[in-house]
C-alpha positions in Angstrom: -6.1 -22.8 -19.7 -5.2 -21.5 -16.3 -1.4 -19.7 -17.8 -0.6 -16.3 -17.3 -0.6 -15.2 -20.6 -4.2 -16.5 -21.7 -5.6 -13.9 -19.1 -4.1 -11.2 -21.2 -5.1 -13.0 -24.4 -8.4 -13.2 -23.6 -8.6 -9.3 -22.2 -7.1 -8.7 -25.8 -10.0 -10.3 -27.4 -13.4 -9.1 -25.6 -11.9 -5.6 -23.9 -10.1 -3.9 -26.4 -10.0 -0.9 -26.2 -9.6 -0.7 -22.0 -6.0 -1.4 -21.0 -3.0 0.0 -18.6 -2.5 3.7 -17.9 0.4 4.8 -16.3 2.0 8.7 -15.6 2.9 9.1 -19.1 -0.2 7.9 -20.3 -1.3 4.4 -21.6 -1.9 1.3 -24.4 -5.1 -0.7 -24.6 -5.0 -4.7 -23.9 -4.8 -5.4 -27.4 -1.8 -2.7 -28.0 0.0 -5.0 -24.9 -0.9 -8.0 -26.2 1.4 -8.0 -29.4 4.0 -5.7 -27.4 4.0 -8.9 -25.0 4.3 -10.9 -28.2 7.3 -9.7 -29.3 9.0 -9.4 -25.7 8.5 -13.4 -25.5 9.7 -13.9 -28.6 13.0 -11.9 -27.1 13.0 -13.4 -24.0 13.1 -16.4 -25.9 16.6 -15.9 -28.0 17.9 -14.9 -24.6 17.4 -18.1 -22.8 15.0 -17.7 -20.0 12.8 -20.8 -20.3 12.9 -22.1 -16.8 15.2 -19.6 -15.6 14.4 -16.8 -12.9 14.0 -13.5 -13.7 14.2 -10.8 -11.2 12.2 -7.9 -11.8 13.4 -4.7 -10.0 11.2 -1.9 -10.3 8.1 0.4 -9.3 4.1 -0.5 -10.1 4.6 0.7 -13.9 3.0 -0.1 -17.6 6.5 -1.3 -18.6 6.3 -3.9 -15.3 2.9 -5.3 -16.2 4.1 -6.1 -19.5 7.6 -7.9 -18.0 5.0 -10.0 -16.1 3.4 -11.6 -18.8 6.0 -11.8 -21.2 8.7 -13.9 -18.9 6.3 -16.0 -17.7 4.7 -16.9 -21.7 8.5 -17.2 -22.4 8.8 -20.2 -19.7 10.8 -17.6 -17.4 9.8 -17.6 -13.6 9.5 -13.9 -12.2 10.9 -12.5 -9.4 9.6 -9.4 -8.3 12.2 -7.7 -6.3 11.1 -6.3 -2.9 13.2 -3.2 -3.0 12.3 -2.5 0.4 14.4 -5.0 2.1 17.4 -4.0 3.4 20.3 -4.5 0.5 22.0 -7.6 2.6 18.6 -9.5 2.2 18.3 -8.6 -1.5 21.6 -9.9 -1.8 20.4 -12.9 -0.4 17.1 -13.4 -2.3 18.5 -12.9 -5.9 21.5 -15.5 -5.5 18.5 -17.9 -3.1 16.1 -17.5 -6.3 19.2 -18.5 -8.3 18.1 -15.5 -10.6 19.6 -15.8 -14.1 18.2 -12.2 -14.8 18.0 -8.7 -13.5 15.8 -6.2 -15.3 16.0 -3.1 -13.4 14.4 0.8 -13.3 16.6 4.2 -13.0 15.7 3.7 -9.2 17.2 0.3 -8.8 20.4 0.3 -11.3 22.5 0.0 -7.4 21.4 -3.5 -7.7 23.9 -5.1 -10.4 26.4 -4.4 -8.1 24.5 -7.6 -5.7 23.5 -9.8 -8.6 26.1 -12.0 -10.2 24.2 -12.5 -13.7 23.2 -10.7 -16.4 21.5 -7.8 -15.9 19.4 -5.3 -18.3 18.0 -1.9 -17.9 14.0 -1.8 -17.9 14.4 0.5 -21.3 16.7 -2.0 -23.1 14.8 -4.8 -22.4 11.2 -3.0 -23.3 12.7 -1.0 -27.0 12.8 -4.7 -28.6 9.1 -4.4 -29.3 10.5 -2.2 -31.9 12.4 -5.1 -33.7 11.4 -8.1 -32.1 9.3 -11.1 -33.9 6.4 -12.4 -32.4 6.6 -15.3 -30.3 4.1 -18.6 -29.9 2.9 -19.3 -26.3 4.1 -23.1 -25.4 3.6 -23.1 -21.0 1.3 -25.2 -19.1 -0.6 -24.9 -16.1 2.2 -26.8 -13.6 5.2 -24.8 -15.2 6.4 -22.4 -12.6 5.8 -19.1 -13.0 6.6 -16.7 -10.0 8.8 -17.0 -7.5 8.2 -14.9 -3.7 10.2 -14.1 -1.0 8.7 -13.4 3.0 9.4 -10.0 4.3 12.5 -11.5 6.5 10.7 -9.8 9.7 12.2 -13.1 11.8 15.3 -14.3 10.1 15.8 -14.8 6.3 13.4 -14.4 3.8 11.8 -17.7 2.7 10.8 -18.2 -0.8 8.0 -19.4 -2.5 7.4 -20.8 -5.8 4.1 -20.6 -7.5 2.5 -22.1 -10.8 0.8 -20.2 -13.5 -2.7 -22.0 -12.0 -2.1 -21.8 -8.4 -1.0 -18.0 -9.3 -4.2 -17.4 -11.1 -6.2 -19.2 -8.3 -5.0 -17.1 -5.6 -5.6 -13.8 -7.9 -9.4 -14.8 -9.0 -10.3 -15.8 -5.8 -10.1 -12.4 -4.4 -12.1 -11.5 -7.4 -14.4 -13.9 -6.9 -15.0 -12.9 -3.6 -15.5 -9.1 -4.0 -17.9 -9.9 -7.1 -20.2 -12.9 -6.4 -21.1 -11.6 -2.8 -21.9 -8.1 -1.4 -18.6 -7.0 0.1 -18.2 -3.0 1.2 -14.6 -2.9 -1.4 -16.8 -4.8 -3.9 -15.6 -5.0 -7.5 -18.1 -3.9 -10.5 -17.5 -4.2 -14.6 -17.3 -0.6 -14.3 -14.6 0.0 -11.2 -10.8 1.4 -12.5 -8.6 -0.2 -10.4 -5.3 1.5 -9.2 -3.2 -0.8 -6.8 -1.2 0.9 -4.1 -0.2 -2.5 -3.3 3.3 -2.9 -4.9 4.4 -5.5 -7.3 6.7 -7.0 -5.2 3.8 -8.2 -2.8 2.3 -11.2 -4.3 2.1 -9.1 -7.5 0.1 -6.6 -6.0 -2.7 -8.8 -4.4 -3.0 -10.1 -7.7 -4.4 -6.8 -9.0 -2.2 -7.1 -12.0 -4.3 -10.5 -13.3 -7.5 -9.2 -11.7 -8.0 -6.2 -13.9 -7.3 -8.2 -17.4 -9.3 -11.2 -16.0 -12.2 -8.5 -15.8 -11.8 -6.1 -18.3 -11.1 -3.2 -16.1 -8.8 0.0 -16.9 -5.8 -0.9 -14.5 -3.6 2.3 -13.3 -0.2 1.6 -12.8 0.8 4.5 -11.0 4.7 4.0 -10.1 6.1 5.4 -6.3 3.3 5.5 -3.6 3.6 9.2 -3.2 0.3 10.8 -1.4 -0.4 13.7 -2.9 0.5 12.3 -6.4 -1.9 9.1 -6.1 -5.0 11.4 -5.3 -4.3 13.4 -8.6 -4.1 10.4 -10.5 -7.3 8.8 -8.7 -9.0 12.1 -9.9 -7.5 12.3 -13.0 -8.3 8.5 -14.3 -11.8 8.4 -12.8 -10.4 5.6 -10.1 -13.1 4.0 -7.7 -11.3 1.2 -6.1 -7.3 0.8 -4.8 -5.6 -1.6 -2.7 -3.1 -0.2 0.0 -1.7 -1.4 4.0 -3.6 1.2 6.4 -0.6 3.2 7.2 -1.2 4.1 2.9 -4.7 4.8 3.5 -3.9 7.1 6.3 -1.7 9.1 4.3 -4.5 9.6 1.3 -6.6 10.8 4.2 -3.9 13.1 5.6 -3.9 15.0 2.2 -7.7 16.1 3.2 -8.5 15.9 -0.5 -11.8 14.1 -1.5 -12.1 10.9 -1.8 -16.0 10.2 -1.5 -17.1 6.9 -2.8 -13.1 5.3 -3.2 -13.8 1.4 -2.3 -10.8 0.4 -0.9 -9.3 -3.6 -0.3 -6.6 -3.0 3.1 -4.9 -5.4 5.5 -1.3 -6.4 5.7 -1.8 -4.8 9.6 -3.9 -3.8 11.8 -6.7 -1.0 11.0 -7.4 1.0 14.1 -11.0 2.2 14.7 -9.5 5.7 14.6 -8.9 4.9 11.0 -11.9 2.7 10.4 -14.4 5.8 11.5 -12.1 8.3 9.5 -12.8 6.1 6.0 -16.7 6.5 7.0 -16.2 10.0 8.0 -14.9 10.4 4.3 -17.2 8.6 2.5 -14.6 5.3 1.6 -15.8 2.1 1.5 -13.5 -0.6 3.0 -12.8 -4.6 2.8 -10.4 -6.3 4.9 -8.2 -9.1 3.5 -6.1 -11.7 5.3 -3.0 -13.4 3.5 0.3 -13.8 3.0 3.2 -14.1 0.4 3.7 -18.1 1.6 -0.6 -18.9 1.6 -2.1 -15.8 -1.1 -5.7 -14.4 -0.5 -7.0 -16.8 2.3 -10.1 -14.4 3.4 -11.7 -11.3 3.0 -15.1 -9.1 4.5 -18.3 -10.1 3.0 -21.5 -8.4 4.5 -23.0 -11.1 6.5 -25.8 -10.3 9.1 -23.3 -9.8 12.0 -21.4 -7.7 9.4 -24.3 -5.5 8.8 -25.1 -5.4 12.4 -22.0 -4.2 13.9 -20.5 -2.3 10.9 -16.9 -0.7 10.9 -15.7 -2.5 14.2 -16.2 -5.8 12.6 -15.1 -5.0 9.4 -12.0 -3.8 10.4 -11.4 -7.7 12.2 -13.0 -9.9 10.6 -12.8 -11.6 6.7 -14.4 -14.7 5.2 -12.3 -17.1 3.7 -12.8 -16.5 -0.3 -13.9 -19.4 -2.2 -12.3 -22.6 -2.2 -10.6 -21.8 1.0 -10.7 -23.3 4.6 -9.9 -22.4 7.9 -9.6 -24.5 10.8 -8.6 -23.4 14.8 -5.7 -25.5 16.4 -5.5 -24.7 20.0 -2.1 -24.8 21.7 -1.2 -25.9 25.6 -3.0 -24.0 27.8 -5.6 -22.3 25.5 -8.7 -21.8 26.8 -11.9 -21.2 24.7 -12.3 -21.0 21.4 -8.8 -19.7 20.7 -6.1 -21.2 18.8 -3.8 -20.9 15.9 -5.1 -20.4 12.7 -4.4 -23.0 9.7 -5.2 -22.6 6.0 -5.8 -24.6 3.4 -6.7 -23.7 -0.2 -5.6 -25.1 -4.4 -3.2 -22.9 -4.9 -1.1 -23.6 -1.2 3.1 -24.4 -2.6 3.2 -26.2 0.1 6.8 -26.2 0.5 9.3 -23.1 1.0 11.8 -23.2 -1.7 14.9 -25.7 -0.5 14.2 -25.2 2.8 13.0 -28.5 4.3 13.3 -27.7 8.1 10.8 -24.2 7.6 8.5 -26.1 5.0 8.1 -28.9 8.1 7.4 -26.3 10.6 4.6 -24.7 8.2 2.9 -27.2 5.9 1.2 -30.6 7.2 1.5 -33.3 5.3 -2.1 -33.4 4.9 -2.5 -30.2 3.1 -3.0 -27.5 5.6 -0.6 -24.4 6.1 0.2 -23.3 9.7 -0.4 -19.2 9.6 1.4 -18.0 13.5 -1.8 -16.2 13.9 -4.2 -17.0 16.7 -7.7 -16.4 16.1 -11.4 -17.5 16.5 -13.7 -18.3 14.2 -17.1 -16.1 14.5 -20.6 -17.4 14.4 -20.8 -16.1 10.4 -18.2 -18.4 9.5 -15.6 -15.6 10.0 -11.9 -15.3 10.9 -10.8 -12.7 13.7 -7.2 -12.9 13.9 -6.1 -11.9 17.3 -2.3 -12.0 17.4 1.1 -13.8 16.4 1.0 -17.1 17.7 4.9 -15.7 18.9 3.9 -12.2 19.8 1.0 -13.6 22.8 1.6 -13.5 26.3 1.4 -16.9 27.9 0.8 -15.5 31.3 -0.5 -18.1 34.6 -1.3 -20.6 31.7 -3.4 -18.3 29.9 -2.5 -17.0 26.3 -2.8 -13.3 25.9 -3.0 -11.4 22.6 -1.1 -8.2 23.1 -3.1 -6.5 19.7 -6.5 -6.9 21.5 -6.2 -5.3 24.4 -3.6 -2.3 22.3 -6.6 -1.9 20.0 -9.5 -1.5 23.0 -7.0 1.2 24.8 -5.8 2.6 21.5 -9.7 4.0 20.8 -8.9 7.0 23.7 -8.9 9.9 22.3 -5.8 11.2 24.4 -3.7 8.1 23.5 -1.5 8.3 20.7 0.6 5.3 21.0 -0.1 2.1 22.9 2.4 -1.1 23.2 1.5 -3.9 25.5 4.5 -6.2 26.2 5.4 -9.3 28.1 7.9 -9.3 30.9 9.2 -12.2 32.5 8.1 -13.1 35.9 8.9 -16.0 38.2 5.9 -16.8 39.3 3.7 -16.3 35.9 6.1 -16.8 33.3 5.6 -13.8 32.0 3.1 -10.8 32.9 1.5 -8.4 30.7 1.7 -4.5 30.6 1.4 -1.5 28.8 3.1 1.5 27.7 1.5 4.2 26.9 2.3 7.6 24.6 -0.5 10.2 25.4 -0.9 13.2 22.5 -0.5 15.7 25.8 1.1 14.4 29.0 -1.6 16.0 30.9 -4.4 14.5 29.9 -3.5 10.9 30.8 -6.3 9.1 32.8 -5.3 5.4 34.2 -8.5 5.1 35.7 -10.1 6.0 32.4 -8.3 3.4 30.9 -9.3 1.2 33.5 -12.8 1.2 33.3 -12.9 1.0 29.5 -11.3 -2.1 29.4 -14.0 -3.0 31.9 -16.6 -1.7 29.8 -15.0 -3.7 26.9 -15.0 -6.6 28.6 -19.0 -6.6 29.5 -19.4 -5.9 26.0 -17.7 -9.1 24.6 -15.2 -7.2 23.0 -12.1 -8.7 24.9 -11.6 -12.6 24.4 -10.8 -14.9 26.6 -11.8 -16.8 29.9 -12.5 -14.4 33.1 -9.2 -15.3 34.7 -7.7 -14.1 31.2 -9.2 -10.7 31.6 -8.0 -10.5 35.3 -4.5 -11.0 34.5 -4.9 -8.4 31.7 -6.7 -6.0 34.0 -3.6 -6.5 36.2 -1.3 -5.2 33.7 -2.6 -1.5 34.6 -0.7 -1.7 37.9 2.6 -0.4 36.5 1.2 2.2 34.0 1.7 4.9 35.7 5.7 4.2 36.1 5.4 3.8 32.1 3.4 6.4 30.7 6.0 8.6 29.1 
């Protein structure tokens, strides 16, 4: 049965005695199970069956437990992303049409935005004490979560999930890292401990992942640096989930973390950062996805993997099983670029009643429209190059701005790198840089100069020749920019 709480069931039956840990400590999968039980059976005299229920809180025991017990009770979940500005939370819990607010300590500021009822975490988690236990009655096609888009252009969009295209998007990432040789590969004996929060497609499914395997799962509450490495030494972890800008921090506490395997993506990983994960002994897996698609691809250790290492890890995934890919090329495209679109089971295929975005995005013949141009490699990769919005359409050739940032951002003196597009008469728009060296002193144009060239005989810089002439160009002005 692809529901929610049969993952949970099952991780009951054959694992026991592993389960959640948290920062007070922890309760196996069989402990959870009849807590769970009981808070569905709750959930249940309180009306949530087909409701929403918004979920405001860190990565905590107490949260996993919320997500399988409002979605066995018929409830769709919200997870709140606490990080959006308060406007936009506003704006999600009344566009979910949330019913519900369970909320933390952190997060009681939030009943004053949501016009329902609204329980703290505690009162909501003490009816285990009292409560009866419930009978499961869900199905595959009920829904079960409900997502919002960061809101980085406009309003966040939502997305509504079933409990089987959920559990597809989560396994597949499972799938991925276990049936092939991956560097962030998943073993029977790994202890997971998402950095990734809840809030983000319920912590790149790490929360279903864990049960589904039988794996101890740490649910570590507020990414704080310093606090995550004690925990990762404490609870024997060997494999997180976190954006680069988290990994960078873990590396900034100069602690060791030899042998952590670590899934990242969500932005771009720098070589810098790429070489300092070797340096330390991590292990690292890219993954490409998204709130409004799930896991669409992530590294495997093909041949050209093997052959060229960190650099192609770092830009490269595989679509995970069941998943395709296919490259649309806009006007004026040259090559093999073009925008990226998806396809997989678990697509929604429709943002929630929002007919004009779900036309842009979704085809009618199944495929999901990502904004990110890309190529596809000769190992049946994806290298995603830019936004489809962000690329510099420059003479009638498309530019992506994050290629050439990345090639100049591997100076050593260069500490910041932003390459823009500024309108122009006769181009439409012409590239150029900015450019933030650590020491004012030490910065070389000609340096940067010839190691785009040098990038460009190596076959590291995509595009047609008259592409990489107009991107040469852009140096012109840099020294008027660097600041």
């Amino acid at each position: 049965m692809f529901i929610i709480p049969y993952i949970l069931e099952r991780a009951a039956k054959l694992f026991p005695n592993t389960g959640v840990v948290g920062r007070d400590g922890g309760r196996s999968y069989s402990e959870i199970l009849k807590r769970v039980h009981k808070l569905t059976a709750y959930f249940e005299s309180i009306g949530v069956k087909n409701e929403v229920v918004a979920v405001a809180d860190w990565n905590t025991p107490e949260f996993f437990e919320l997500i399988y017990a409002v979605t066995a009770a018929g409830g769709i979940l919200y997870p709140v992303n606490i990080r959006l500005p308060p406007e936009q939370i506003a704006y999600t819990l009344r566009k979910s049409e949330a019913a519900f607010l369970i909320y933390s300590d952190d997060f009681s500021g939030l009943t004053k935005l949501h016009e329902g009822k609204s329980f703290h975490i505690k009162q909501v988690v003490e009816r285990v004490d009292t409560g009866t236990e419930a009978e499961i009655n869900v199905k595959p096609d009920d829904f079960a979560i409900i997502l919002f888009t960061s809101g980085t252009t406009g309003l966040p969009k939502a997305v509504r999930y079933t409990h089987e295209k959920m559990i597809q998007g989560a396994i597949s990432i499972a799938h991925q890292l276990t049936l092939h040789e991956a560097p962030a590969n998943l073993t029977p004996k790994d202890v997971i401990f998402p950095q990734i929060p809840v809030y983000h497609i319920l912590a790149w499914g790490a929360v279903f992942i864990a049960p589904y395997m039988g794996l101890k799962l740490v649910m570590g509450g507020r990414f704080e640096p310093t606090e995550v490495v004690k925990i990762i030494k404490r609870e024997g972890v060997t494999w997180i989930n976190a954006v680069p800008t988290m990994v960078n921090m873990l590396l900034e506490t100069k602690e060791d973390l030899k042998g952590l395997k670590v899934l990242t993506g969500g932005s771009t990983i720098t070589i810098d950062l790429a070489k300092r994960m070797e340096k330390a002994g991590m292990k690292f897996s890219t993954i490409y996805g998204g709130t409004d698609m799930l896991a669409a691809s992530i590294t495997i250790m093909t041949e050209e993997t093997k052959k060229k290492g960190v650099d192609y890890i770092r830009q490269v995934t595989h679509p995970v099983p069941f998943a395709e890919f296919k490259i649309v090329p806009h006007e004026g495209m040259s090559g093999e670029l073009g925008e990226i679109y998806f396809r997989a089971p678990w697509l929604p295929m429709e943002y929630y009643k929002d007919e004009e975005k779900t036309k842009e995005a979704y085809t009618e013949d199944g495929w999901f429209k990502t904004g990110d141009l890309g190529v596809e490699m000769p190992d049946g990769g994806i290298k995603i190059l830019d936004r489809v919005k962000d690329a510099i359409k420059s003479g009638g050739e498309w530019i992506p701005s994050s290629v050439l940032e990345s090639v100049i951002s591997e100076l050593e003196w260069i500490e910041y790198v932003a390459v823009l597009g500024k309108p122009d008469e006769k181009w439409g728009e012409r590239p150029f840089a900015v450019i933030k060296p650590f020491d004012k002193s030490e910065a070389n144009i000609e340096e940067v100069k010839q190691y785009l060239l040098k990038a460009v005989e190596e076959g590291r810089i995509d595009g047609s020749k008259e592409q990489v002439r107009i991107a040469l160009e852009m140096l012109k002005p840099f020294k008027d920019l660097v600041s």
